[in-house]
N, C-alpha and C positions, 0 to 999 in steps of 0.2 A: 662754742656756745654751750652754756650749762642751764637747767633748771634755774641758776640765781645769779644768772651771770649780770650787771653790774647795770652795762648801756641796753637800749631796746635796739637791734639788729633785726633786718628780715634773715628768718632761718636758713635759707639757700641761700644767700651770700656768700661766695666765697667756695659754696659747695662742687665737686664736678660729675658730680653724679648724683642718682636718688634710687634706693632699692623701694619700691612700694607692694606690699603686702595685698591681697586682693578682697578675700570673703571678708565683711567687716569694715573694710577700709574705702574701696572700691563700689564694691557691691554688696548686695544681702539677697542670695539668688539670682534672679532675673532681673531685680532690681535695684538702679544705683542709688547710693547713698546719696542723701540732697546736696549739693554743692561739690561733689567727686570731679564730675566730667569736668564744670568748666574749670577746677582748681587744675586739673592735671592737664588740661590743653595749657593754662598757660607757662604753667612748671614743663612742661615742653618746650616753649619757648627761649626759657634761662637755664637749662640746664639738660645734662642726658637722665632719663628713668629706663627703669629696667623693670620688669613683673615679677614676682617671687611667688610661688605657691609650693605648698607641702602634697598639694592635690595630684598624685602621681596616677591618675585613672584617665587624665584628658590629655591629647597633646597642646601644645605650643599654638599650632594652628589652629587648633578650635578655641581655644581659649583665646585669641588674640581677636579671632572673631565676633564673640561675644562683645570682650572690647569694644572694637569698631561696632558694634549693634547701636554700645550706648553710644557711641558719638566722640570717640578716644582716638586718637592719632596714634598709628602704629604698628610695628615691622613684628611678622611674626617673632624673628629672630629677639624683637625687645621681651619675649616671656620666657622665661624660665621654669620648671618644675621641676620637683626633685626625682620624676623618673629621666627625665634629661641629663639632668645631672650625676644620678647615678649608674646611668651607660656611658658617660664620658668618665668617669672614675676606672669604669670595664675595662675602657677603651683602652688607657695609659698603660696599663699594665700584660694585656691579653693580648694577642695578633688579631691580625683580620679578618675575621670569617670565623672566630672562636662560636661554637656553639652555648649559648648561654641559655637557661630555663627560665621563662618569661613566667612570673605569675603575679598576676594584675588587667588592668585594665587595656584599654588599647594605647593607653600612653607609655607602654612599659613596653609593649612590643614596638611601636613606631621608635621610639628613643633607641632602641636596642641597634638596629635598621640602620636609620639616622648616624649611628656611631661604627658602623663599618662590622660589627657582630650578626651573630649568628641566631635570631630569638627560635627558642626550643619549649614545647607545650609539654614535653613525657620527654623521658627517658626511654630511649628506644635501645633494647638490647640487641639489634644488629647495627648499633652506629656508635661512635665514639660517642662516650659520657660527656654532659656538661659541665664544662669548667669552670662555672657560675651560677651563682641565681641574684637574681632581680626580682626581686618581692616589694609590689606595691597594690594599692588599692583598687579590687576592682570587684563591681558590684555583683558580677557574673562568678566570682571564686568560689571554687568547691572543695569540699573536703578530700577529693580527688586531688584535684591540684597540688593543696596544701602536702599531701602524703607526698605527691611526686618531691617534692621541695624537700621534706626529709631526707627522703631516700639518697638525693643527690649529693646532700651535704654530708651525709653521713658517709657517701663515698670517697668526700673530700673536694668537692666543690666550695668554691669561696662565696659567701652569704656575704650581699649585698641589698639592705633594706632603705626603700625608697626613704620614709619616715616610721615613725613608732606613737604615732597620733591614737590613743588607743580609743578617741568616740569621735563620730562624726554626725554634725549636727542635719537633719531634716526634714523636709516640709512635715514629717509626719510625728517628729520627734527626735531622740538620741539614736542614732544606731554604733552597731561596733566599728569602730576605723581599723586603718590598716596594723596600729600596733597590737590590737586583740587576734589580728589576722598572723602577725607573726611571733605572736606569745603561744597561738596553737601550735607551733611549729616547732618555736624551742624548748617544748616540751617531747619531742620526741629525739630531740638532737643536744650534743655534749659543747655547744661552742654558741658565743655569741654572738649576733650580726653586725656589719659595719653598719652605721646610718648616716645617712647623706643627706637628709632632710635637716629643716629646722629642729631644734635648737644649734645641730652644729652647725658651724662656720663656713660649711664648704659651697655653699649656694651662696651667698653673699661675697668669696672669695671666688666665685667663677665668675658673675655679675662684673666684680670689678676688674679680671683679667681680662671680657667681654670690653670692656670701654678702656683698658688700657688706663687704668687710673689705679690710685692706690687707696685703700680701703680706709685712712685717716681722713679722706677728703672727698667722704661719701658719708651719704646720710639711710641708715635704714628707717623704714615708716611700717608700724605693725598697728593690729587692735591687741594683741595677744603677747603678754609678758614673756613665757617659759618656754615661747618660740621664737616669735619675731623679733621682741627686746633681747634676749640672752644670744641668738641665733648673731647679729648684726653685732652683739657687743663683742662676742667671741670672734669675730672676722676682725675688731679694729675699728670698725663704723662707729658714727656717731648714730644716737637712738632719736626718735618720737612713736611717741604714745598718741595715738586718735582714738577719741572717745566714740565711735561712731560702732564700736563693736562687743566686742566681748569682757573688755576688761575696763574698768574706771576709776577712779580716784582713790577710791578705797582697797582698791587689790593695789594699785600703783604702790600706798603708805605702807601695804603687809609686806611688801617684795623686797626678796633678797640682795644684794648690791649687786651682784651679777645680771640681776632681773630690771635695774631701777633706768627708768628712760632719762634723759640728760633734758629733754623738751615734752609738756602735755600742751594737746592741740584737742579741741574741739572737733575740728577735722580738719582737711587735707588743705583747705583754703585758709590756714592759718600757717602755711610754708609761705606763703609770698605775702605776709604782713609785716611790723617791727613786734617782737615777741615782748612780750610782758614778764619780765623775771622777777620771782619772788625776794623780799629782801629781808634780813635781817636785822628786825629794831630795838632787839632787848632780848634778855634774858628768856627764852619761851615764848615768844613773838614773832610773828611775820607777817609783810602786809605785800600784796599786789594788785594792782589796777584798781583802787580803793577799797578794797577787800580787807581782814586781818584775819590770822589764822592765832589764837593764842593758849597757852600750856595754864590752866589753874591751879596746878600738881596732882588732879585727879582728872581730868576732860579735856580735851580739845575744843574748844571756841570758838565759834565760825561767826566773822558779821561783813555783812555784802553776798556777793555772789558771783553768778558766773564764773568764764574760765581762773579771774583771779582768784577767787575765795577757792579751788582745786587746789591750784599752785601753790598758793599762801599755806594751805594744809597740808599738804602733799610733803613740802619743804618742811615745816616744823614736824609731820610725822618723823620722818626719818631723823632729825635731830634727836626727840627724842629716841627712839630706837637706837641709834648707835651710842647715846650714851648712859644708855639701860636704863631710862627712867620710866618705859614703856613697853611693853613687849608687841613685838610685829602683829601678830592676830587680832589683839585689841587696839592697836592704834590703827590697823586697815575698817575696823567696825567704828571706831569714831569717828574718822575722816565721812566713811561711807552714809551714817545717820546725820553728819551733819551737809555734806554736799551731795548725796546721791551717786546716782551712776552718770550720770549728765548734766553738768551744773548749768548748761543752758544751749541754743539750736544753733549747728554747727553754721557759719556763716555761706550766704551762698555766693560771694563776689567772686 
């Protein structure tokens, strides 16, 4: 199924999995998005989900908890983060008990654990060198730390970074994330880190060697383009965009094809509906769910609303885009003036 695909299908149809995305999508904080919990009990129901987070400071278990707080069905084992997954990358490669340098959160040390490794806080010069580092987010990191993680790599330790997220959003405003945490670092070091977070593919390619299923017949679910969409396209997965977070309709039309979701959703309870696909009726036209999105050779022209009038715009954005009649930045600013970041309240069924 594609943003214009043809019939109205329910999106999971067909699917055998679902990667779903969590801050934004899920929740916002402590609290969950409106219609999240009972969308995702019943997409439990028809199909297996998995949790995906770039958040490498918590484990599995607490975060699965959280979860269950709001009212979610669910096996630790169903969340994933990418400090998990980048000590299963350690693992493949290292022996068992390989001493590695943990700098991050307690989700970088448990993962490490977890994986048959060795988590190391310093380099202790009466014990063999770390044969790694795992560098992810944690709020407690010091510029001590950060040195220790130089030094190691520069001894020739393999650099393993959870993500490269470089701000993290909080109650109190923007703060630095983990990729500002290890841009400090590769400024004192001559090589690059591996990353194992979103945007690359390796989290959504563990997801689905987790369920035994192959990554064409899986659906990832983000708020966020340049991880979540690019992250799940680079796996092979099929993409949806929920408007319930960070990114909207109008970053959706500026986005790169690498970046561009195949499905916009309202939210997550718009997986187990028949999708509304935008259509093609003319020259610079598009209409969906009685909506029309239309080209005047200078504007974008929006009449209706809701999630149609997104879609209907969203689809001619890119038209014109790819056949240069528009450039991405000003057609993501026309879409955005004319439907907003939320063309209407995500349904609660």
């Amino acid at each position: 199924m594609s943003l214009s695909d043809q019939s109205p299908r329910v999106p999971v149809d067909g699917l055998e999995g679902v990667v779903c995305d969590l801050d934004g999508v899920v929740y916002h904080g402590a609290t969950a998005v409106p219609g999240a919990v009972p969308a995702l009990e019943r997409l439990g129901g028809v199909t297996q989900v998995r949790y995906a987070t770039n958040n490498a400071s918590r484990t599995p278990t607490v975060v699965a908890a959280q979860l269950r707080e709001l009212g979610i069905t669910l096996d630790d084992a169903d969340v994933l983060t990418s400090s998990t997954v980048g000590a299963q990358v350690l693992a493949e490669s290292l022996p068992q008990g390989a001493a590695v340098l943990a700098v991050g959160g307690e989700g970088v040390r448990v993962a490490l654990t977890e994986s048959g490794l060795e988590p190391v806080t310093w380099a202790d010069p009466a014990q063999p060198a770390p044969v790694a580092v795992l560098q992810g987010y944690g709020a407690e990191v010091t510029a001590a730390q950060l040195a220790e993680a130089a030094y190691a790599i520069q001894a020739g330790a393999r650099w393993v970074a959870t993500n490269t997220d470089r701000t993290l959003p909080t109650a109190r405003g923007i703060a630095p994330g983990n990729g500002a945490l290890v841009a400090a670092v590769r400024a004192a070091v001559d090589v690059d880190p591996e990353v194992v977070g979103k945007p690359g593919p390796l989290m959504y390619e563990q997801a689905a060697r987790l369920l035994g299923r192959a990554p064409e017949r899986m659906l990832g679910v983000g708020d966020r383009l340049e991880t979540d969409i690019a992250g799940a396209r680079a796996a092979g997965m099929r993409t949806a965009l929920v408007l319930t977070g960070v990114h909207g309709p109008g970053d959706a039309a500026a986005a790169p094809a690498e970046q561009r979701p195949e499905l916009l959703l309202e939210g997550l309870a718009d997986l187990l509906v028949p999708y509304a696909s935008p259509q093609r009726v003319g020259n610079g036209e598009w209409r969906c769910a009685g909506a029309t999105a239309r080209w005047d050779g200078a504007q974008i022209e929006v009449e209706g609303g809701g999630i149609g009038a997104a879609r209907a715009a969203v689809a001619l954005a890119w038209d014109l885009v790819d056949d240069g009649r528009l450039d991405a930045d000003v057609a993501g600013a026309q879409v955005r003036s004319s439907v907003g970041h939320r063309p209407g309240a995500a349904s609660t069924s």
